[in-house]
N, C-alpha and C positions, 0 to 999 in steps of 0.2 A: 504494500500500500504506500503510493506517495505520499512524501511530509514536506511540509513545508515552515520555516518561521516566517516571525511578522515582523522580514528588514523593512517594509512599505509602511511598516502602521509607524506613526508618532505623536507620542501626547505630551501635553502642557503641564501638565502634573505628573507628581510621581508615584509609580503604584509598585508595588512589591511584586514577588518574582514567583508565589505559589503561595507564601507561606504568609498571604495577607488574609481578611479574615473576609469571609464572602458575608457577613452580618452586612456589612457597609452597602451592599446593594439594596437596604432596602429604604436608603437615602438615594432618587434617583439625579438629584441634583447634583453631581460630582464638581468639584471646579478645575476650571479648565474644560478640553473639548478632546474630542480624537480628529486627528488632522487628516484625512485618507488621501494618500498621493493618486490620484487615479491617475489611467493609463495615460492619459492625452498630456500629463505634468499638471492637470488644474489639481486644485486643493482647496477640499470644501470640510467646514466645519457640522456635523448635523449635532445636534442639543433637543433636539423631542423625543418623549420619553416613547420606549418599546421601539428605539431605532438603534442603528450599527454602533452611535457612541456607545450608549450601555452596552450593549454588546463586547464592543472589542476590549471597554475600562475591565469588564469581570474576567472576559479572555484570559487577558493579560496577567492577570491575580490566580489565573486556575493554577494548580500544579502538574507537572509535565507529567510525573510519575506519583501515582497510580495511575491516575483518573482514566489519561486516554493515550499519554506520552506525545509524540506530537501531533501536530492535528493536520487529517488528510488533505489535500490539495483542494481536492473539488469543493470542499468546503467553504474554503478561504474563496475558489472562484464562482461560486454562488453568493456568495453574502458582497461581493465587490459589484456581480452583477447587478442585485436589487439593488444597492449603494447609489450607482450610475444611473440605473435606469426608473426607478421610483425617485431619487433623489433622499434618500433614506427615511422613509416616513413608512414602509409597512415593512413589518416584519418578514423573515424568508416563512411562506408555507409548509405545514410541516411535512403534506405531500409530496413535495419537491425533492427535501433532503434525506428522506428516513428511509428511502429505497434499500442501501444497504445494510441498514438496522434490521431491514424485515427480511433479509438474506440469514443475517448471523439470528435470529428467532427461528427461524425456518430450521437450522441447524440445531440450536439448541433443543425444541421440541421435539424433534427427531430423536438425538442422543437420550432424551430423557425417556423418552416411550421403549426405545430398545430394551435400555438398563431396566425399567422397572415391570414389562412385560416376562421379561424373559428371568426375573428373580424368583417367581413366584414357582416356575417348575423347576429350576436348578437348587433353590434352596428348600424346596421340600424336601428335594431328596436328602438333605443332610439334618434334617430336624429329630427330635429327641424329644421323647415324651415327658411330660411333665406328671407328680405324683395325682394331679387333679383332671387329666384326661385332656390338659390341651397341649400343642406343640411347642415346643423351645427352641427359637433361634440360635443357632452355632455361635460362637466369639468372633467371627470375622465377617458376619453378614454386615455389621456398622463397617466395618475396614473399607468392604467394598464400595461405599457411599462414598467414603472420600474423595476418590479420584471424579464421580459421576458431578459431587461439588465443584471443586477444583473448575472443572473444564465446562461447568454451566458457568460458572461465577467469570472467567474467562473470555466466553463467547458474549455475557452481555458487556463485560467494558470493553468488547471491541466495538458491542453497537452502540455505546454510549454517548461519543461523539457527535452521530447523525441526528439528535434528537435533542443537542444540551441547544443547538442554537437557536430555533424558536422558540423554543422552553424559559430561555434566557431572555428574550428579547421582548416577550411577553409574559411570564410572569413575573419579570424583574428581578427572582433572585435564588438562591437556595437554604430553601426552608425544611425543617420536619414538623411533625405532628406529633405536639404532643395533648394531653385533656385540656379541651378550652379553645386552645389557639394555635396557631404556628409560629415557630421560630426559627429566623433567620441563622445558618450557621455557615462557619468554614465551606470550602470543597470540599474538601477530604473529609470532614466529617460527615458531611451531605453524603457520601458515596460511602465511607462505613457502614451507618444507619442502613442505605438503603443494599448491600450487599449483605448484611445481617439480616435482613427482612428475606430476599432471596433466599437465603442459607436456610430459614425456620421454613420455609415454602416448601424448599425440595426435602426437609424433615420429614414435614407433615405426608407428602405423599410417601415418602418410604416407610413412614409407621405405618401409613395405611396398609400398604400389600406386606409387613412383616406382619401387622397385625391377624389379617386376612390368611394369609401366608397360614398361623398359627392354629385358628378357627379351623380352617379346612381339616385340618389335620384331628378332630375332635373323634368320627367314629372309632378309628385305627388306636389312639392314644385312649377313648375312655373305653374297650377293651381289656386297655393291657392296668388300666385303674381297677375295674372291676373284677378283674383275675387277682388282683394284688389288696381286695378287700377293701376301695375306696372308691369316693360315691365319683360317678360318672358325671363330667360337665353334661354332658348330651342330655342325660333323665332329668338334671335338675334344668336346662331347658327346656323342656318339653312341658315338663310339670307349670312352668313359669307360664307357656304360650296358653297351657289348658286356663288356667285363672285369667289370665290379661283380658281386659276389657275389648280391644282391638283387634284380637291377634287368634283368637281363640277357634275361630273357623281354618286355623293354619297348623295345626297341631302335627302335619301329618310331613308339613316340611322341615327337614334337619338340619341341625345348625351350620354344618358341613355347606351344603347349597345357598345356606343364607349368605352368608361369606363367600361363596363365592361371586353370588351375584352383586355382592355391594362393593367386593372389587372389580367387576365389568364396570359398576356406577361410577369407581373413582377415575376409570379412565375417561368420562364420557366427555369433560372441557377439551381433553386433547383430540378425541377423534371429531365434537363438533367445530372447533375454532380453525382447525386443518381444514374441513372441509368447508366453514364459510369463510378463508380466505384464500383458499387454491382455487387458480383463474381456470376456467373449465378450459378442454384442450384445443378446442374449435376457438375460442376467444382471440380477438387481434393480440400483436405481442407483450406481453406486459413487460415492461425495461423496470431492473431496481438498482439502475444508477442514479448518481445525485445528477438533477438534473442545471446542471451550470451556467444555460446561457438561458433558462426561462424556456427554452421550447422542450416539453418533453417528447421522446420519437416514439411512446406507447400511450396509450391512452389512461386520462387520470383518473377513471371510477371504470371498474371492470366487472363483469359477471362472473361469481365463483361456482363451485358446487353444486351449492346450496341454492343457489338463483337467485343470489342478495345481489347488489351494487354495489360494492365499496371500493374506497381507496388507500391506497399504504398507509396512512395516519389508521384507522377505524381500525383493520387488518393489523399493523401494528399492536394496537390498543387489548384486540383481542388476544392473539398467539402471548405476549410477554404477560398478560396474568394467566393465562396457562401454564406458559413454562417457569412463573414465579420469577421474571425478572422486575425488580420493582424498581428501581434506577429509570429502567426505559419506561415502565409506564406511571414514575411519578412522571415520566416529561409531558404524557399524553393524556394525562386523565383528565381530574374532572375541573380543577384550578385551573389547568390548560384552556379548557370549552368556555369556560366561564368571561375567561377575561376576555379570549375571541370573540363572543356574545358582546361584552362591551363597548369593545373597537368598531363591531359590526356596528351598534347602537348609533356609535359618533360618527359612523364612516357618512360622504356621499354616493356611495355606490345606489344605482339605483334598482340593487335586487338586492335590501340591507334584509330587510322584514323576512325575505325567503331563508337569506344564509345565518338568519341569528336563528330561526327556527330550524335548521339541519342542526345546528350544534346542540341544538337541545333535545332533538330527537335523538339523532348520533349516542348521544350521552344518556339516554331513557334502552336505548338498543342495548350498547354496553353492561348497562347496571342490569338490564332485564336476564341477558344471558346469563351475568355475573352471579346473580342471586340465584338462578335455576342449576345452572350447574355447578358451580363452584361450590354457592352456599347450601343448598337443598341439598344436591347429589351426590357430590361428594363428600363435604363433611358436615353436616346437622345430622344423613341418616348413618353414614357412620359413625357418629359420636354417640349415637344415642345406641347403635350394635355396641360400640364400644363400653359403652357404662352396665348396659344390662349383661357382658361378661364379665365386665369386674365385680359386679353385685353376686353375681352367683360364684364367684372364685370367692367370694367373703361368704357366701352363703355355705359352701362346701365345707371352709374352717369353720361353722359354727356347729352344723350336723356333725362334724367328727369330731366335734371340742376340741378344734385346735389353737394359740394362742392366734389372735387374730392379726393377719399383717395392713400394712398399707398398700403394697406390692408399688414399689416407685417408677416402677418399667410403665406402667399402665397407666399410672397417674399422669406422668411425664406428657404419652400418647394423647391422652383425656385433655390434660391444659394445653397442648398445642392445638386441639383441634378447637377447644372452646377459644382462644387467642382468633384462630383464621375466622370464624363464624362471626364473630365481632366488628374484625375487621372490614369484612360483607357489608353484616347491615348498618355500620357505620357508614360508609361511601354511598350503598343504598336511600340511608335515610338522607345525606345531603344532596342524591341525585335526586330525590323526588322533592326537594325543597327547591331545587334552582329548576324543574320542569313545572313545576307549580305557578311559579311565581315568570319565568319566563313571559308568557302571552302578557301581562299587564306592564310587566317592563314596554315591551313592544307598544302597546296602546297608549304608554304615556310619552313614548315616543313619538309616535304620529301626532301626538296631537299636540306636540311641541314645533311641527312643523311649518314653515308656511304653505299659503294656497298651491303655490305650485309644485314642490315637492310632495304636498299630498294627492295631487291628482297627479303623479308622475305613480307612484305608490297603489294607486287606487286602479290602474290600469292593470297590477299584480294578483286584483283580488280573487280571481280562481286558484289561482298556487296560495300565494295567502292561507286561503280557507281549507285545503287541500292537505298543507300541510300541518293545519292547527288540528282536523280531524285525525291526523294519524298520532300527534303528539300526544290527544288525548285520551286515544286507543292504549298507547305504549303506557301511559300513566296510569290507566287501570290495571294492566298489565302487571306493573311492576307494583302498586300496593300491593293486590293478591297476591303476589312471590314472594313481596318481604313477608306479610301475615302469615302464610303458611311456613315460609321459612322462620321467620320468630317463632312461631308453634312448636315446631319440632324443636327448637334450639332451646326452647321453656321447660319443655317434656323432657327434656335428656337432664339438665342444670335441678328439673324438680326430682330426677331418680336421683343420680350423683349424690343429692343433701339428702333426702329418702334413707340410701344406704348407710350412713351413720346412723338412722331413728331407729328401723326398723329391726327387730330379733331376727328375719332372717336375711336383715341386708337389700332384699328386693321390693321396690314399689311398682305398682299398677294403679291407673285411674281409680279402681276399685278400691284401693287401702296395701297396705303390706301382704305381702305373698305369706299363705300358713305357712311358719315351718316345720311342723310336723307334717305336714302333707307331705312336703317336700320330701321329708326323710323316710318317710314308708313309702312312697312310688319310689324313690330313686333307691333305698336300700330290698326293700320289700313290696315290690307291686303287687304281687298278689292277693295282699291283705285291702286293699282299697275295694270297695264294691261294685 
């Protein structure tokens, strides 16, 4: 990959060489200017905020290494182009430049589907019963995660780059989240945080399929328990599904198949995001180069799959929370749309109304999928598999009066998944507050207008209206997904505190699971009537 520095750039003030604090960007008033030598020898001052100044002052302060080390060529010739040819008043499109972002996603998805696909039959073979009938991971199944880390963590700061400079340009600065607010911090810590966030991402799916992994492994393992005079997980589930309120017409399916099927669920963001952002094969060519002079030679919203219309930004947005890069999609998320939304608000374009309403739709799409697969499918209803085994692994100690453990391994799995499910309908709940309130931005907009930008406006109002009905669609949408997703997320958090009250550890809508039931089906069925 070409690199290039910035012998062309020169500023009036003096800024530090990495190790400046990126807090300072969220003063956008710097003093002084960036001076840009463009090609012809002119040299122009630009000072409006969300343009190439702020841009190239933060540039300039990033650090060379970790972040991105130096930065690609086309980059630098993309940000000179819109410099020249807008005169630096809108920021680069994040369409334009994140083509090779959505190259290195493409890969990283990939490598991740392999490794965690293909663990599930390699490391059965190596598991090892445990005294309560379920499977035991070997000591090197975490080992092998390292390198799958490693080389995800990897892949996204190569795409880090194609994404920090609209990101930067428009949202002014680099922040995290913490309770309450955001705050502005370093690069390098910006990129910590969000490479730690990463790291917990591809945890959570590997606990998933060891977990799983472990489950399947229940008929074979609670045999070799019940040969050796100890109560089988499999009976004390079964017993649990005949009492549940819910569940009770399933009695007949085994934990074994349960487990398996809710690791097909955790794959399900990977195989749907693949397939709504791979451009069908018949489709014109789709280019994921940066596009440097403004003209791209593929086309910018293409047909995937799935029969959606997107373009590298959306398709970006989607792929990197799949594969848990959160670096790239703090650049793309919802802070991104938002301020877009505002620029749209002030711009004169005179299709403002249409394109502030894509970005809220856009963002209504995202959060919709986000909360059905992420949060629903893959972990709300695995958390809630996961809690009703560790209840009946505490239920097991209580029927054999054994001293009763916390089992850390479980618990660990348990708090990262309830950590991801938060983080859902966290983004959830601020994506249905900026789609909410969207349409009356708009309306207070128009009618800030004069006469003839309203009737310039008013000539839009089939798309207008076209697109306010789908907004509205997406927003029903997405309440229903977070409600049901909070549902289940309620239901697993109300078992979890359940299993400390309860004598035999397990709840159901109905109250606590007998445990004497328990212990005469699972030790003695035939005594039950």
């Amino acid at each position: 990959m070409a690199c290039a520095t910035y012998s062309r750039i020169k500023t009036q003030s003096d800024f530090s060489d990495g190790s400046g604090d990126g807090s300072e960007s969220d003063d956008s008033s710097h003093s002084g200017c960036t001076i840009f030598d463009s090609r012809d020898g002119d040299s122009r001052c630009s000072n409006g905020p969300g343009t190439e100044k702020d841009f190239f002052n933060r540039l300039q302060r990033l650090p060379k290494s970790p972040l991105c080390g130096s930065w690609p060529q086309e980059i630098i010739g993309i940000v000179y182009h819109y410099h020249d040819s807008r005169h630096g008043q809108e920021p680069v499109p994040m369409g334009m430049i994140c083509g090779p972002a959505l190259r290195w996603t493409f890969c990283n998805i990939g490598w991740q589907m392999v490794y965690f696909l293909g663990l599930m039959p390699i490391g059965s073979q190596f598991l090892k019963c445990t005294p309560n009938g379920l499977g035991r991971t070997p000591a090197w199944w975490s080992i092998t995660l390292m390198p799958v880390v490693a080389l995800s963590l990897w892949f996204e700061v190569q795409a880090v780059p194609f994404v920090l400079v609209p990101m930067l340009q428009v949202n002014d600065r680099f922040a995290i989240k913490i309770p309450g607010k955001k705050v502005a911090v370093r690069a390098r810590v910006w990129l910590a945080v969000q490479l730690w966030m990463s790291f917990l991402s591809i945890s959570n799916t590997a606990n998933i399929c060891a977990f799983s992994t472990r489950v399947m492994a229940a008929t074979q393992c609670g045999r070799e328990a019940e040969a050796n005079g100890r109560v089988a997980m499999g009976r004390i589930w079964n017993e649990v599904i005949n009492q549940s309120f819910f569940l009770s017409h399933f009695d007949s399916v085994s934990l074994q198949w349960i487990g398996f099927g809710f690791w097909l669920l955790s794959f399900s963001p990977f195989v749907f995001t693949l397939l709504w952002s791979w451009p069908v094969p018949n489709s014109q060519s789709v280019t994921y180069d940066v596009v440097v002079d403004g003209n791209p030679k593929g086309p910018i919203q293409y047909r995937t799959m799935t029969g959606a219309k997107v373009n590298h930004g959306m398709a970006l947005s989607f792929l990197s929370e799949a594969c848990g890069m959160a670096s790239v999609l703090n650049c793309v998320s919802l802070e991104y749309a938002q301020k877009k939304f505002k620029m749209q608000l002030a711009s004169s374009d005179p299709d403002w109304v249409v394109k502030c309403l894509e970005h809220a739709k856009g963002q209504c799409v995202r959060s919709v999928v986000r909360t059905f697969f992420g949060g629903t499918l893959k972990n709300a209803l695995q958390l809630n598999l996961q809690i009703t085994v560790y209840a009946c692994l505490r239920a097991s100690q209580v029927i054999m009066q054994e001293p009763e453990g916390l089992m850390p391994e479980m618990l660990y799995s348990i708090v990262l998944g309830i950590f991801s499910v938060l983080l859902i309908l966290q983004d959830t709940w601020a994506t249905c507050r900026f789609a909410h309130g969207a349409p009356d931005d708009i309306k207070v907009a128009l009618a800030s207008l004069n006469k003839q930008k309203r009737k310039v406006a008013s000539k839009k109002a089939a798309d207008i209206q076209g697109h306010t009905s789908k907004l509205f669609c997406l927003k029903v949408w997405l309440v229903f997904l977070t409600v049901f997703c909070c549902c289940l997320f309620l239901y697993a958090i109300a078992k979890l505190s359940m299993s400390f009250v309860c004598e035999s550890a397990i709840w159901n809508v109905s109250g606590c699971v007998d445990v004497e039931r328990i212990a005469l089906s699972t030790m003695h069925p035939s005594v039950l009537p």
